[in-house]
Structure formats: structure tokens, C-alpha cells
BATORZA-258374 format. One record per atom (N, C-alpha, C): x, y, z; residue in one letter. Coordinates in pm, whole numbers, plus 50000, padded with zeros to 5 digits. Layout:
BEGIN
XYZA...
This chain:
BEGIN
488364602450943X488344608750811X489534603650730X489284600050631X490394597850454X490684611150390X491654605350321X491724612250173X492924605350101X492664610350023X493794606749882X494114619149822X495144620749789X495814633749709X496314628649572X496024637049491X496684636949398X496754649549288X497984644449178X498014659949124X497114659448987X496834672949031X495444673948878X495454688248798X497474692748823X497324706148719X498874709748771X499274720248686X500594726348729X499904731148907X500724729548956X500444735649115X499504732449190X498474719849121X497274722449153X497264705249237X496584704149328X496434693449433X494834688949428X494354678349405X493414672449448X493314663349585X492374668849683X492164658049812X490954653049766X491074640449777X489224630749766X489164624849917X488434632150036X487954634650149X486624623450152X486594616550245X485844606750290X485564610450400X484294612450509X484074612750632X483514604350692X483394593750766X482834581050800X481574583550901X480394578650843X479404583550879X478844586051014X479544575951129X479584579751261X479924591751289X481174604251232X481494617051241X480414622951178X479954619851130X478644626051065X477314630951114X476794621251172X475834619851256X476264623651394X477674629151421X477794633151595X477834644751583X478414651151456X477924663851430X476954668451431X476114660951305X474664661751292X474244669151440X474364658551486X473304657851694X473834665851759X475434672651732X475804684851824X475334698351777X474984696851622X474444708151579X472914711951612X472624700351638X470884700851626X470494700351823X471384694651888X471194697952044X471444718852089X472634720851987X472644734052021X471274741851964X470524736051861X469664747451836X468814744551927X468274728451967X466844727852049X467064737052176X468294741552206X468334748552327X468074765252317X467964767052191X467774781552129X465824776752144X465384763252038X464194770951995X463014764052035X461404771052035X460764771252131X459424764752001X458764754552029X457384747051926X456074750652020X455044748751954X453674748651995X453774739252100X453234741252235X453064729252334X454644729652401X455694737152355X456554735452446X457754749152453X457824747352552X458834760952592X460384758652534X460854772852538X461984775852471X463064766152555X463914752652448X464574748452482X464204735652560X462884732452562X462184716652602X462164710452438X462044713552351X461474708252268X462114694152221X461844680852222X462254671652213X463584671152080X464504661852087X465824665851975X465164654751892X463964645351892X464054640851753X462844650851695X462164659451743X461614666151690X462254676751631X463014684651699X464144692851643X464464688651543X465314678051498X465974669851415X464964672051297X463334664351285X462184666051186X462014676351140X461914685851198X461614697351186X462544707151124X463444706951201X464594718251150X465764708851055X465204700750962X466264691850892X467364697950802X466494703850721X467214710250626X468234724950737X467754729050812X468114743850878X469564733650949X468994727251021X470714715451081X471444713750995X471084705950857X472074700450728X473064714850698X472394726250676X473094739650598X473804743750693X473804746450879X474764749550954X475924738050932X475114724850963X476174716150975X477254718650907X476794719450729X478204716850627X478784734650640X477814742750689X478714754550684X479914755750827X479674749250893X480734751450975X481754736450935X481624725750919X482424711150925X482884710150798X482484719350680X483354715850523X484604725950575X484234732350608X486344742850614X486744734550740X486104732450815X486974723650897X487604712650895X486814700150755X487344690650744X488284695850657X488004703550553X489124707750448X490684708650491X490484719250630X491814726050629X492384713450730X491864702850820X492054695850814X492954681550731X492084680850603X492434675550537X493704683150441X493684694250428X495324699950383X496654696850473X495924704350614X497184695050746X497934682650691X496724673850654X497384661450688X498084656550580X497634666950503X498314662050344X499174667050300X500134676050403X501424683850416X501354693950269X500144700750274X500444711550109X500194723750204X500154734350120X500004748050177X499864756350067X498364757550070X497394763149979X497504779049973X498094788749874X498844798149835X496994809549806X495984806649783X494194809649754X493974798749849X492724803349902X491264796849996X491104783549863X491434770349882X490704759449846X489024763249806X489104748149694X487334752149608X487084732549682X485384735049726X485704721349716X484344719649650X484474706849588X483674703949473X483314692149463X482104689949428X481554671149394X481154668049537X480304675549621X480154671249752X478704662949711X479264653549839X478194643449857X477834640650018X476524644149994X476254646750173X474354638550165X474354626650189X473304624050249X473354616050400X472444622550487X472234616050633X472664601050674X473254596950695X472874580150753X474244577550611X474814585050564X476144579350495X477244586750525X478154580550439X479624592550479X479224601550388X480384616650409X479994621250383X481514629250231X481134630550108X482814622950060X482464637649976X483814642249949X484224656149896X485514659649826X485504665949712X487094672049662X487354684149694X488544688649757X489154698049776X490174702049666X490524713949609X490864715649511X491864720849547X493254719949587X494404731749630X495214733149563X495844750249552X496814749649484X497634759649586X498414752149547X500304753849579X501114764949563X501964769749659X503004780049540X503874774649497X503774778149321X505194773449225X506684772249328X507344763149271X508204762649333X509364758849215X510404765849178X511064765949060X512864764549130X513504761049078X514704760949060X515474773949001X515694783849046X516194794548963X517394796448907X517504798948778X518824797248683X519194808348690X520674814348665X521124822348581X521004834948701X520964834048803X520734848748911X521784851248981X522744850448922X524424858248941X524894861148841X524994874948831X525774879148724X524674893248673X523554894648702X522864905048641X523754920148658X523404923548508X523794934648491X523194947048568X523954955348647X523114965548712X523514978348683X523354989548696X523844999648700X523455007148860X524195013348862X524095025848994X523985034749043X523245044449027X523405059248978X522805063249076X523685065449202X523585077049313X524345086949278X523045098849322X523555114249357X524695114649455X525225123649406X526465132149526X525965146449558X526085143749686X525395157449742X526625166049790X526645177249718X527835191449776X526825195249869X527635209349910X527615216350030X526135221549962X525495231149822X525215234949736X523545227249764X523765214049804X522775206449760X522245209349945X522765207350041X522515208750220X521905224950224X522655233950149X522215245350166X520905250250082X520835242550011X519015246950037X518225240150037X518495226350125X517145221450214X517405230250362X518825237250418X518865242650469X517705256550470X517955262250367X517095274050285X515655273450309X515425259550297X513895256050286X513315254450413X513735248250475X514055251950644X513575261350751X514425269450665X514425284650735X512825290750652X512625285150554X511445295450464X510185283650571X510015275350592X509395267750646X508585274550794X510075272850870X510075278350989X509815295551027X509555300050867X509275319650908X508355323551011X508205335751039X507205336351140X506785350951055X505625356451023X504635364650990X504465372651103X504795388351049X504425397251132X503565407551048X502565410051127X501425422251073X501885435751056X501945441450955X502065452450921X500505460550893X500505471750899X499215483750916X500405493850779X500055486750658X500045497850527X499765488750404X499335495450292X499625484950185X500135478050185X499995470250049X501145457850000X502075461549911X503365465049972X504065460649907X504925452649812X505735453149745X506955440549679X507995438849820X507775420849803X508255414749948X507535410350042X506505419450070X505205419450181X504775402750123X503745399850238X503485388450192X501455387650214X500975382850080X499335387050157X498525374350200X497895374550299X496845365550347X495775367250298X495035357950255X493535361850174X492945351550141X491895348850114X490885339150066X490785343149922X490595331649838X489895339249672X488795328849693X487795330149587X486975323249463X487105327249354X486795318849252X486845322449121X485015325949055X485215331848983X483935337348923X483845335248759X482455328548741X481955328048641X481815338748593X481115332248423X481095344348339X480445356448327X479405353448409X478045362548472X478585369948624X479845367548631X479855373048774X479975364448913X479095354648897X478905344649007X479925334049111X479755339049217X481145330649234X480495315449278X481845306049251X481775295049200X482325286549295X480735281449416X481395273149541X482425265049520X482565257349450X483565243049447X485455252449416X485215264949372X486715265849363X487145277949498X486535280949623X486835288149725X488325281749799X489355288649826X490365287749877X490305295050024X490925294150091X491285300850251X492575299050267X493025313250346X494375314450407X495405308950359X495885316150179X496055316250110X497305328050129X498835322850143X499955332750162X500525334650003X500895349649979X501375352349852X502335362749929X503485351649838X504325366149850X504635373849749X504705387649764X504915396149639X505945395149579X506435394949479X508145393349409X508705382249411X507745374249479X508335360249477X508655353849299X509485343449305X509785339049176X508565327049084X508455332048954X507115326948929X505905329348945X505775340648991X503865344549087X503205353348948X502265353748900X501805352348799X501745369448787X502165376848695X502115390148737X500465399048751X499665391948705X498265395848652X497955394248854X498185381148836X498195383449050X498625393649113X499945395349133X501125407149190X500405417149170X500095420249042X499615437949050X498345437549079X497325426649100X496435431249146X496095431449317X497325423349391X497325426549486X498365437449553X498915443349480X499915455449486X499115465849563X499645468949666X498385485349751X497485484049805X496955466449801X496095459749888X495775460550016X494985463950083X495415466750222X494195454550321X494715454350475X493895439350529X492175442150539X491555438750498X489915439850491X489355443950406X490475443850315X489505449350158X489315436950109X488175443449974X488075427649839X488385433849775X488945425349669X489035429549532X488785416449408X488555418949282X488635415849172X489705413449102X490485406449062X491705403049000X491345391848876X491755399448790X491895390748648X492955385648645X493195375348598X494415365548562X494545356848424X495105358348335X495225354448236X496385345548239X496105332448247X497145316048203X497695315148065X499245313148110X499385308047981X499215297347892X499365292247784X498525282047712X499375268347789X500295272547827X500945255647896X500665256348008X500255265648059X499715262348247X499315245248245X499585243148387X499595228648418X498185224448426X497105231048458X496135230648500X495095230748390X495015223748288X493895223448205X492955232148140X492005228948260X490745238148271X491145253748256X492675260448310X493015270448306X493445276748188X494345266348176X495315272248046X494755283947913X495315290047888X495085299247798X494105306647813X492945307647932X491755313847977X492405327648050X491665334948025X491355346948141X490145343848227X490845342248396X489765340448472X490025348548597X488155355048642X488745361848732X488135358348860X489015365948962X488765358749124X488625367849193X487835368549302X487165377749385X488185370749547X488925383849561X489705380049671X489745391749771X489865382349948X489275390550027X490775388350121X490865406150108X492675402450220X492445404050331X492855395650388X492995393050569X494185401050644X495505398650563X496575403950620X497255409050517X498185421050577X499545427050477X500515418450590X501305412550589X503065408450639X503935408950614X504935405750670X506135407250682X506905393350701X507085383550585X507925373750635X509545374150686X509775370450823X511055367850883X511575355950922X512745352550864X513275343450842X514115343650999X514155329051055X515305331751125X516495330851143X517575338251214X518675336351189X519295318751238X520655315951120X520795303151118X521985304451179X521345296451296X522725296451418X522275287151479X523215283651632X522885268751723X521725267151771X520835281151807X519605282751871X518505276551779X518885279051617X518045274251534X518345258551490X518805254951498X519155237251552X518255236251650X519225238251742X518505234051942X516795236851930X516395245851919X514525248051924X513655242651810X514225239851688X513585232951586X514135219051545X515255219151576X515685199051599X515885193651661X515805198151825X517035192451912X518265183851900X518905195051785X520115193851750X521155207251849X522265199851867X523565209451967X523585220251845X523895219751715X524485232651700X524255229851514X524535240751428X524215245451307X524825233051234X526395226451247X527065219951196X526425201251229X525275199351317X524975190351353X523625185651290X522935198751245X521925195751131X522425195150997X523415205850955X523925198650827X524595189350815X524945178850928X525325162650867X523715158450871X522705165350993X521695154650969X521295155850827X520935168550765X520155172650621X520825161250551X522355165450519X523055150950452X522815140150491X522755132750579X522415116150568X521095115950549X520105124550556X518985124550525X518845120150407X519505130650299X519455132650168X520275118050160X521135113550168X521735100950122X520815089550145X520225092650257X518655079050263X518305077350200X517635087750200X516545091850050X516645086449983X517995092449885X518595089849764X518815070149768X519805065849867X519675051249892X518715045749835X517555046049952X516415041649886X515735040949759X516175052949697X515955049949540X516395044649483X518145046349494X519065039349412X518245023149428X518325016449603X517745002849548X516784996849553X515615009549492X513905005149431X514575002649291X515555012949239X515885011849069X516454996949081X517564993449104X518424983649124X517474965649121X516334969049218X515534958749208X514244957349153X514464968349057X513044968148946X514234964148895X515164967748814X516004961748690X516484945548712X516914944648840X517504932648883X515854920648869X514534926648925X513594916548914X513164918448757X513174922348625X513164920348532X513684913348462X514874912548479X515874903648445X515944891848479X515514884448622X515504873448675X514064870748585X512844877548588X511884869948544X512024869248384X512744874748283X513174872248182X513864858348188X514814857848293X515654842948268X515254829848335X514054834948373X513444825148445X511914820848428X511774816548292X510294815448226X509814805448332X508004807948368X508014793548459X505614796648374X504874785148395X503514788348395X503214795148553X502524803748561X501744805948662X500494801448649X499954797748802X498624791748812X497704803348789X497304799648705X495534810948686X494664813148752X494934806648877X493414810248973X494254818149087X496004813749106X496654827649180X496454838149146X496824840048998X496684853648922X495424861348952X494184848948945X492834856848937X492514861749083X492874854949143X492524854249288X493124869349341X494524867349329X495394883049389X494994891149306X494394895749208X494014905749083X492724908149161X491864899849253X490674901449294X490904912849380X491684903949483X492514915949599X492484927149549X493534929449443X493584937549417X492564954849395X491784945349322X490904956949232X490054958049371X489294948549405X488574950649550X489304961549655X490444960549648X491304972049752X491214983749681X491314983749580X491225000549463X489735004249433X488884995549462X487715001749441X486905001749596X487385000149673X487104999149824X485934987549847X486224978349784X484664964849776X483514968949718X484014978249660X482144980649583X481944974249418X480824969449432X480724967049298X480784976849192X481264970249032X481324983148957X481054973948803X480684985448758X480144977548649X481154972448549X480774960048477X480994949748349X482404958348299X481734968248197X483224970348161X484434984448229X484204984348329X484884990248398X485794982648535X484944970148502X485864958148596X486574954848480X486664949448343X487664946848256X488944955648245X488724969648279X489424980248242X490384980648391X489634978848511X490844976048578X491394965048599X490984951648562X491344940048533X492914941648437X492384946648313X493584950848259X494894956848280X494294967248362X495484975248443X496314969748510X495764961848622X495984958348712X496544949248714X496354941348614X497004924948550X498804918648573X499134930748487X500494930048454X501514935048593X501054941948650X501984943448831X501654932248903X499904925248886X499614916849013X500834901648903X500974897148830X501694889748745X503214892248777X503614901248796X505014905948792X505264904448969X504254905049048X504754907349153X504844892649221X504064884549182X503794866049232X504854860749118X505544865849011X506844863348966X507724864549048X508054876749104X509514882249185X509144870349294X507914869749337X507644861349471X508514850649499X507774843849345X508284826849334X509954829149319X510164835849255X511844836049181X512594836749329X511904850349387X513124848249522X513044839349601X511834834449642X511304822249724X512374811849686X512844807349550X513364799349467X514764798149558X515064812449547X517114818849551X516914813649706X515944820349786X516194818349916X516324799549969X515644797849874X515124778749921X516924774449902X516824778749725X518594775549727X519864777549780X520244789449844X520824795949948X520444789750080X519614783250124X519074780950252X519164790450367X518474804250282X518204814950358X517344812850485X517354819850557X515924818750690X516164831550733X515134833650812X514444845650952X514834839051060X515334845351156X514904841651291X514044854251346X513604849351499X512964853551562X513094865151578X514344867251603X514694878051632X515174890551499X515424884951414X515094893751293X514034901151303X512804891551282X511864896251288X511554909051387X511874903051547X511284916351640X512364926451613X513644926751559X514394933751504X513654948451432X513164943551310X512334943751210X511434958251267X510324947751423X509974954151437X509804971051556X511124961651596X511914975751657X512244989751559X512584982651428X512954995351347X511625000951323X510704997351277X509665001651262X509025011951337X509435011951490X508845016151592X509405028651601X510565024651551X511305037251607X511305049951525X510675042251389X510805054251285X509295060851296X508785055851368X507165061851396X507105061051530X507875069351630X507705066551771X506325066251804X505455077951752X504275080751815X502995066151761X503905061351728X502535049851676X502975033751723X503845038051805X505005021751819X503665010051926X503105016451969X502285009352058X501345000851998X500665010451854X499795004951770X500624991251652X501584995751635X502804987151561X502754972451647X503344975951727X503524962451822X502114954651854X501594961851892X499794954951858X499404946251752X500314951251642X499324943551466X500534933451501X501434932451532X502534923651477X502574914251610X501304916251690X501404901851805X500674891651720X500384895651633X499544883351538X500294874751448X500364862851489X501184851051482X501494851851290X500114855251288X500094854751087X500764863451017X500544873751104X501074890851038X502654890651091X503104880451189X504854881151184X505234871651116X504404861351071X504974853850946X504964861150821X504024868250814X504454878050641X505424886550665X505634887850768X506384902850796X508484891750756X507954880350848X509214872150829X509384864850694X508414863350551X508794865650422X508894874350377X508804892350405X509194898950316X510604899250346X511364895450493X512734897850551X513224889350464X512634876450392X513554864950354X513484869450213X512774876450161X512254879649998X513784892449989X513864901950102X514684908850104X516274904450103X516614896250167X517964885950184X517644879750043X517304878749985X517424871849850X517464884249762X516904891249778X517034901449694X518694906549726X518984906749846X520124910149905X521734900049813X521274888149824X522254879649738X522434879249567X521114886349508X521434885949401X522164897149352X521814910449388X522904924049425X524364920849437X524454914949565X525654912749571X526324905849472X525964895449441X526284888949285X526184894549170X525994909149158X525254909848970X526244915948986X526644919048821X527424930648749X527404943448732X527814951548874X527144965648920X528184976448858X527854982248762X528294996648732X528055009448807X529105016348862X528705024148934X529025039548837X527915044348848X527485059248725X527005069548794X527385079848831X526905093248930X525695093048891X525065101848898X523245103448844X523575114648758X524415128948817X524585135348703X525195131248564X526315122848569X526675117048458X526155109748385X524735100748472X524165097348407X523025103648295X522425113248341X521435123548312X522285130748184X523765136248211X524215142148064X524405134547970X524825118747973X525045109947839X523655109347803X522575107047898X521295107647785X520595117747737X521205128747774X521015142847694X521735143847578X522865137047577X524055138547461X523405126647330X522405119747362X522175110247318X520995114447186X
């Protein structure tokens, strides 16, 4: 087999593929020996049937396996040898396939951009991590404890405090209750902060196995639409009167709900928790601002059949592969446009920093990588290590590590202001 390469667009690669007709015809005969052994003619049994009869007969049925299995094979072939690395599945085009000749084809590949990146030291950043007081531990502490309550049955009304178990539906205007809005095991506590009072008093004196009727009137900003400013009423059936108890916050309540030693050992965990957290935000912000900025200073064309191609992905993943109609594929086309564009930007740009830096992965990064992974999902580490024995899936896994180290060098390089979050939040109130 030949080819010739050449360039025929920004990014874009032409192979002109020659197959010399001896490869042709040995295919041909390996394709057409495997079927005579499948198929069975008048006068002869399954798998006698002579191969130049096969051949007559099943001509066209041989020709359509043939090129469906030997065109991606010569293709990706022919990319091998032509040292590119096709970023979309190759188009190949202008095929010429008759019997008893070669058999000659264009492969169409395109490339990922590959740019020189200017100007990616020095970005302006800002910084705006929270500081967490004692103030801020004590009530995820709080929440904790409301989490962890335990419900005890009481035998009297409902009181303020009590807490009620119950099912509702809501009821139409005729009375009717209204399958699609039924709730179950449904905790209210009485006096709680915010609980709608039209609720409260109608479950006030409630006792476990009654129904009742409760009107509720929304106010016009209720969050809920359909609600707002309506009087609607709900047919609710109480299961339980309770008693929520909180438990006391001491070492025992560590040790049995964290296997933590003692009270002072969950509030560092709550805190570094909360500082993760927070981390993590600080640098999603940091590298949305930081990748804006690089693709501002770094105008480049993108190839249009990347764009179209990952936008395909895309919408196909959001609509789960189903077809959808004309203009409702434009509408997420649209949507969808400007992130799948922004994101094969950041791609190329860091790809760029890393090429320039002469960043890399090793191996062991990688199983690094996927040690952390494991560990933050113990119960799934088995299934983890499973996807990532796949030679392909630890090479992506080993560009997002290198996309990250580049992201990592331009941080370190930019012009980082460091601004509390509260301070930040009051100058743009003052503003």
C-alpha cells in the first residue's frame, strides 16, 4: 500500500491511498472463502459450495463486506504511517474500487491545532476564599446533630415543637385529589422557622391516624410558580405525633457517627472539609477567569468539523441518542455551541503551555491519580480500577493530568490578588 499526504485546510491532512491490486484480490478470496464456509446452493451442502461460484454469486455481498471491514483498516493504517493523529474519525472520499485493479482512496484527517501560546504569564487573578470561624464549624456541627435526631412516638396531640409524620395530596377545585402531587413520610416540625402558618395551625391538635383538610394560602413570591399567590388545599393523613431528640455533642457522638476519637477531632474534620470545598471553588473561579483570558490573548481558527463533531457528542449525550426534531436540534445546537468552542479552546491553549514547558505524565502519576480516586469512593475502587485498565481511558485520564499542570503553571505565574470573599461580597454591595 501508498500514499501521499498533503495539506488541504487549516488542520486538515489529505492521504491519497493506493492499494496494489494483488492486496486486493487476497482479500477479496479471504472474504469470499469465509462465507463459502457459512453458505449452502441448490445441489450442494452447507459449506461445499465451490469458491468460484461463491465468488459469481455472492459478488456484490463479498465487495460490501470486503470494503466494510479493509477501508478503516487501510485508513488507520495509512494515518500510522503518515505520523498524524486524527483529533474526529477520518472521512474518506473519491473511492475507487473495481475488481482486477488497485484499489485508490482519500482519507481526509484532521489534526489538533497546535499553536504557540503568547502572553500566559502575568494574568490577572483575583482570590476570594472564605475564612471559616468557629461560628461557621458550629453549624455544620448543628446540622449534624439535626441530621442524626432520632424520633420518638408520643400518644397526644400535636403540639408546638412536636414533629408530624404524614402523607398529603393536593386537591382540586371540585374536591378531587390529584395523583401526580401525593407526597409520603413527610416530617413537619411545628415552630420550626419558616413553616407556612396556614400549615402549623392546621396541623396543631392533630393526632396519629387522623385526616384532615388544610388550606394553605402562598405568597405571591413563593418559589414555586404554579403556587404562588393561590390558595390550595391538601388532604393530609397523620401517621405520627414525635418528639425530635437531638443528641448530646460529646466523644461518643464523634466515635458512633464518624469514627472519630473525640468532639475536637470532628471539628478540625468539619473545617478542612469546609476549606476543600471552598478550595475547590476558589480554583473552578480562578480557571474560568484565567481560561478567558488566555483565549482572549490567544486568537487562533478552529477546525469546523472539530467543533461540529464534539457539539454532536454533545447534544447526542443530552438527548440520550434520540432523534429530535429540525428545530429543536438548532436550539440545542445553539446552546451548546459556545461551551463545546470554549472548551477545545482551553484544550489547544494548554496543550500549547504544556508542549512549551515540556510538561509530561508519568506512569505513575497516572496510577497515582488513580489511587486518589479510589480512595475517595472506597466502595467503588474495584469498579474504578476496572475502567482505567483500558490503555485508552489512562491516556485521557494522563491529558487531563497534563491539561491540569498547565493549568497549574499559568496560576503560578498570573497576577493573583488575594480578597476574603466577605470583603469581596461588601465592595459589590457598596457599589
Amino acid at each position: 500500500m501508498t500514499h501521499t499526504v498533503r495539506e488541504t485546510g487549516t488542520w486538515q491532512h489529505t492521504i491519497s491511498v493506493e492499494v496494489p491490486v494483488e492486496e486486493v484480490e487476497a482479500r477479496l478470496e479471504q472474504v469470499a472463502r469465509a462465507l463459502a464456509r457459512r453458505v449452502a446452493m441448490p445441489g450442494f451442502r452447507k459449506g461445499k459450495v465451490p469458491l468460484d461460484r461463491v465468488r459469481t454469486e455472492f459478488a456484490s455481498h463479498i465487495e460490501q463486506e470486503f470494503l466494510e471491514g479493509f477501508l478503516p483498516e487501510a485508513t488507520g493504517r495509512a494515518i500510522r504511517e503518515a505520523g498524524l493523529a486524527p483529533v474526529v474519525p477520518p472521512t474518506v472520499q473519491g473511492l475507487q474500487f473495481t475488481p482486477g485493479r488497485p484499489l485508490t482512496f482519500d482519507a481526509v484527517v484532521h489534526t489538533a491545532p497546535q499553536v504557540d501560546v503568547k502572553d500566559w504569564k502575568g494574568v490577572p487573578l483575583v482570590r476570594r476564599a472564605r475564612v471559616f470561624d468557629e461560628a461557621a464549624v458550629d453549624k455544620v456541627i448543628t446540622d449534624l446533630r439535626e441530621d442524626s435526631a432520632v424520633f420518638v412516638d408520643l400518644a397526644r396531640p400535636a403540639q408546638k415543637g412536636d414533629v408530624v409524620l404524614l402523607d398529603s395530596q393536593r386537591l382540586d377545585a371540585n374536591g378531587r385529589r390529584l395523583s401526580h402531587t401525593r407526597a409520603k413520610g413527610a416530617r413537619i416540625e411545628l415552630g420550626a422557622p419558616g413553616l407556612m402558618a396556614d400549615l402549623e395551625n392546621g396541623l396543631l391538635g392533630s393526632e396519629a391516624g387522623q385526616e384532615r383538610t388544610v388550606s394553605v394560602t402562598y405568597p405571591a413570591d413563593h418559589g414555586q410558580e404554579e403556587l404562588a399567590g393561590k390558595t390550595v388545599r391538601y388532604v393530609i393523613s397523620v401517621r405520627k405525633i414525635q418528639e425530635k431528640k437531638l443528641r448530646e455533642l460529646d466523644d461518643n457522638f464523634a466515635r458512633e457517627l464518624f469514627r472519630l476519637d473525640s468532639v475536637q477531632a470532628l471539628r478540625d474534620r468539619v473545617r478542612h472539609n469546609l476549606e476543600t470545598e471552598d478550595g475547590a471553588r476558589v480554583r473552578r473561579e480562578l480557571e474560568g477567569v484565567a481560561t478567558e483570558e488566555l483565549i482572549r490573548r490567544n486568537p487562533f481558527e478552529m477546525p469546523a468539523r472539530l467543533v461540529e463533531y464534539m457539539l454532536d457528542q454533545v447534544v447526542r449525550e443530552q438527548t440520550g441518542g434520540r432523534e429530535v426534531a429540525e428545530e429543536l436540534r438548532k436550539q440545542l445546537d445553539d446552546h451548546y455551541r459556545p461551551g463545546v468552542e470554549r472548551s477545545l479552546r482551553r484544550e489547544v491553549i494548554l496543550g500549547g503551555i504544556a508542549r512549551q514547558e515540556s510538561l509530561t505524565v508519568s506512569d505513575e502519576e497516572i496510577a497515582a491519580d488513580i489511587d486518589r480516586m479510589c480512595a475517595q469512593d472506597p466502595r467503588q475502587a474495584s469498579r474504578i480500577r476496572a475502567r482505567y485498565q483500558s490503555a485508552d481511558r489512562r491516556q485521557a485520564l494522563g491529558e487531563g493530568i497534563l491539561e491540569r499542570k498547565a493549568m497549574d503553571a499559568v496560576i503560578a505565574a498570573a497576577q493573583v490578588k488575594e480578597e476574603p470573599l466577605e470583603a469581596a461580597m461588601a465592595s459589590a454591595a457598596g457599589r
